[in-house]
KEGUDO-800880 format. One record per residue (C-alpha): x negated, y negated, z; residue in one letter. Coordinates in nm, 3 decimals, always signed. Example, Ala and Ser with C-alpha at 12.3 -4.5 7.8 and 13.67 -1.06 7.14 Angstrom:
2
+---------+---------+---------+--------+
!      c1 !      c2 !      c3 ! residu !
+---------+---------+---------+--------+
!  -1.230 !  +0.450 !  +0.780 !      A !
!  -1.367 !  +0.106 !  +0.714 !      S !
+---------+---------+---------+--------+
% end
This chain:
102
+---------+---------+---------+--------+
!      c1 !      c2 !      c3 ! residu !
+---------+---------+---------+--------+
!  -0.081 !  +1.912 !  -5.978 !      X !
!  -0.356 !  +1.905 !  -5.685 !      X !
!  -0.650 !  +2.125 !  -5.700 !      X !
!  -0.529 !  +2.311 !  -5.384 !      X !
!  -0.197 !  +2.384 !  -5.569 !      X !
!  -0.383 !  +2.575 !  -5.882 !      X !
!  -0.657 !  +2.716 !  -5.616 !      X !
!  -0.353 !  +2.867 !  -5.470 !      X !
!  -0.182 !  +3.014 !  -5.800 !      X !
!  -0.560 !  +3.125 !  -5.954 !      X !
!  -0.608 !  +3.321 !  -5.606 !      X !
!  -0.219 !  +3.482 !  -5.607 !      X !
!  -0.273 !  +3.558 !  -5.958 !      X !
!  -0.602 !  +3.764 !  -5.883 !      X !
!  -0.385 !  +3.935 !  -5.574 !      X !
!  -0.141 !  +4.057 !  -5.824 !      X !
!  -0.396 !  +4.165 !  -6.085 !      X !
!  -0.599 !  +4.386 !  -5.877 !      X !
!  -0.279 !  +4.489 !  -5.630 !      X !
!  -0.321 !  +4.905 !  -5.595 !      X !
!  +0.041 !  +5.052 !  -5.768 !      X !
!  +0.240 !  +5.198 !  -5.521 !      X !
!  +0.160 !  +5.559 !  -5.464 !      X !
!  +0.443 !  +5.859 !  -5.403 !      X !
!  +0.426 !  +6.173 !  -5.260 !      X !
!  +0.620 !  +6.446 !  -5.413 !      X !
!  +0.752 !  +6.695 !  -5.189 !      X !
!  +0.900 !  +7.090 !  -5.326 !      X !
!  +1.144 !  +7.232 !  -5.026 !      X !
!  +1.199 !  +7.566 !  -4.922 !      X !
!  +1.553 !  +7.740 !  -5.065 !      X !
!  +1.635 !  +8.124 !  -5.020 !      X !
!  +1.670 !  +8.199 !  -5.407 !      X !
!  +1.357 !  +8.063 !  -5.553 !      X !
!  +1.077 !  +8.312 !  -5.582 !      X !
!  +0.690 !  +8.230 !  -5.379 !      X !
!  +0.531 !  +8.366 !  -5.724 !      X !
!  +0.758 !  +8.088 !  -5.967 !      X !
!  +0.666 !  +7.805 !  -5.659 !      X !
!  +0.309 !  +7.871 !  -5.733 !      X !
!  +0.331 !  +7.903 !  -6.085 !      X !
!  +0.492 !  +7.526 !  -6.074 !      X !
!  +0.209 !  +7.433 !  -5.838 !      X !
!  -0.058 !  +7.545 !  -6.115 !      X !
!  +0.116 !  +7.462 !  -6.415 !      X !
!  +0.277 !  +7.088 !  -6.346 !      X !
!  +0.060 !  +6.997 !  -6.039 !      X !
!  -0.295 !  +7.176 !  -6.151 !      X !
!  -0.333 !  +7.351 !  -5.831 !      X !
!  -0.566 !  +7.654 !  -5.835 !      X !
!  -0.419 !  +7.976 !  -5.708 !      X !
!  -0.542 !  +7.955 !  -5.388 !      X !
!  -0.412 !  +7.572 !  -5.349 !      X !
!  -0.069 !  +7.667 !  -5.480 !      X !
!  -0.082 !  +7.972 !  -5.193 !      X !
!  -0.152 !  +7.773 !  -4.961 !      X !
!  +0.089 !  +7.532 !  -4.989 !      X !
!  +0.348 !  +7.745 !  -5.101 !      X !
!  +0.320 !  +7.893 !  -4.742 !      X !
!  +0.352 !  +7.600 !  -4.616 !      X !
!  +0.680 !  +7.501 !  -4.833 !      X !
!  +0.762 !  +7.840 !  -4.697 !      X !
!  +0.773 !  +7.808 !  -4.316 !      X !
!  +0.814 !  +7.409 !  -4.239 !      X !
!  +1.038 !  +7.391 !  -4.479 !      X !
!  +0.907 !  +7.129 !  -4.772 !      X !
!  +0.536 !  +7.002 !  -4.858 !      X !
!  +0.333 !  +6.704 !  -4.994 !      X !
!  +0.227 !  +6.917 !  -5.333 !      X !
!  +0.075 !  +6.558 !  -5.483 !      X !
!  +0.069 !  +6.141 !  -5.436 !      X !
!  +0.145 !  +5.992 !  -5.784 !      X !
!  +0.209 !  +5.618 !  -5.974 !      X !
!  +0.588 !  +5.595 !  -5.948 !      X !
!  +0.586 !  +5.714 !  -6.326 !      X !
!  +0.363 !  +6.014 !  -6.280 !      X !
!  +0.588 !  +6.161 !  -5.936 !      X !
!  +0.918 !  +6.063 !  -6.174 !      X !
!  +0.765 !  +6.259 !  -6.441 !      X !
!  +0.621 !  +6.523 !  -6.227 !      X !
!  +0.995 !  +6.570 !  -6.068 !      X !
!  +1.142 !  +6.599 !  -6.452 !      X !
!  +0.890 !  +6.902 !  -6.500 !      X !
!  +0.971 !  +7.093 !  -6.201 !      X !
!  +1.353 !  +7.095 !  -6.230 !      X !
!  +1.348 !  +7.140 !  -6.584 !      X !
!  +1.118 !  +7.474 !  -6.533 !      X !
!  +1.358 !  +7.572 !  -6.236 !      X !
!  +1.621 !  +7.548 !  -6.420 !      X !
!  +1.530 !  +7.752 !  -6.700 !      X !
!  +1.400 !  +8.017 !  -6.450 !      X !
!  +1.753 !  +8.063 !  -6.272 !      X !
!  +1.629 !  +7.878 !  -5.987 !      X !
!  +1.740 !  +7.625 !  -5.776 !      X !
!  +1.416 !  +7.501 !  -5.648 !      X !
!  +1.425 !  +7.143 !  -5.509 !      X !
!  +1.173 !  +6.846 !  -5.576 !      X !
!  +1.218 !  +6.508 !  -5.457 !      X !
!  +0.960 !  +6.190 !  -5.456 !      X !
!  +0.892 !  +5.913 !  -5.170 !      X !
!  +0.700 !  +5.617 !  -5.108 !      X !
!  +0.362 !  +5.734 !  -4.978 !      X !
+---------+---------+---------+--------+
% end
């Protein structure tokens, strides 16, 4: 094997050891049944919002229709996704959370 040849693995190897993980938003969308005061509850409790974050972007949720609430690891936004529909659920609600590449 040349030198160039094992330069070339050495310096793909370092690429993939310091290569960022891919980052996801996750996104809560408006519905007509779920309450503003359980969307900010979810906001402070699974996403660690304050209350005046979790207003604000519940308004926003509110009147465009869905909103970045967080940009996560792909096991953090899967996790993150698990938590909200599990709370909704048990609320009565059918709030919707989905995840996408950032």
């Amino acid at each position: 094997m040349s030198n160039s040849s094992t330069d070339r693995q050495a310096n793909l190897a370092a690429d993939t050891l310091t290569r960022e993980p891919r980052r996801y938003n996750v996104l809560l969308h408006n519905d007509n049944y779920t309450s503003m005061d359980f969307v900010v509850e979810v906001l402070v409790s699974i996403f660690s919002k304050n209350a005046t974050e979790a207003t604000a972007i519940m308004l926003v949720v509110h009147e465009k229709g869905s909103c970045v609430c967080g940009i996560y690891t792909r096991e953090v936004a899967e996790t993150k996704l698990a938590q909200v529909r599990q709370k909704a659920r048990q609320a009565g609600f059918p709030l919707r959370c989905t995840m996408e590449e950032a």
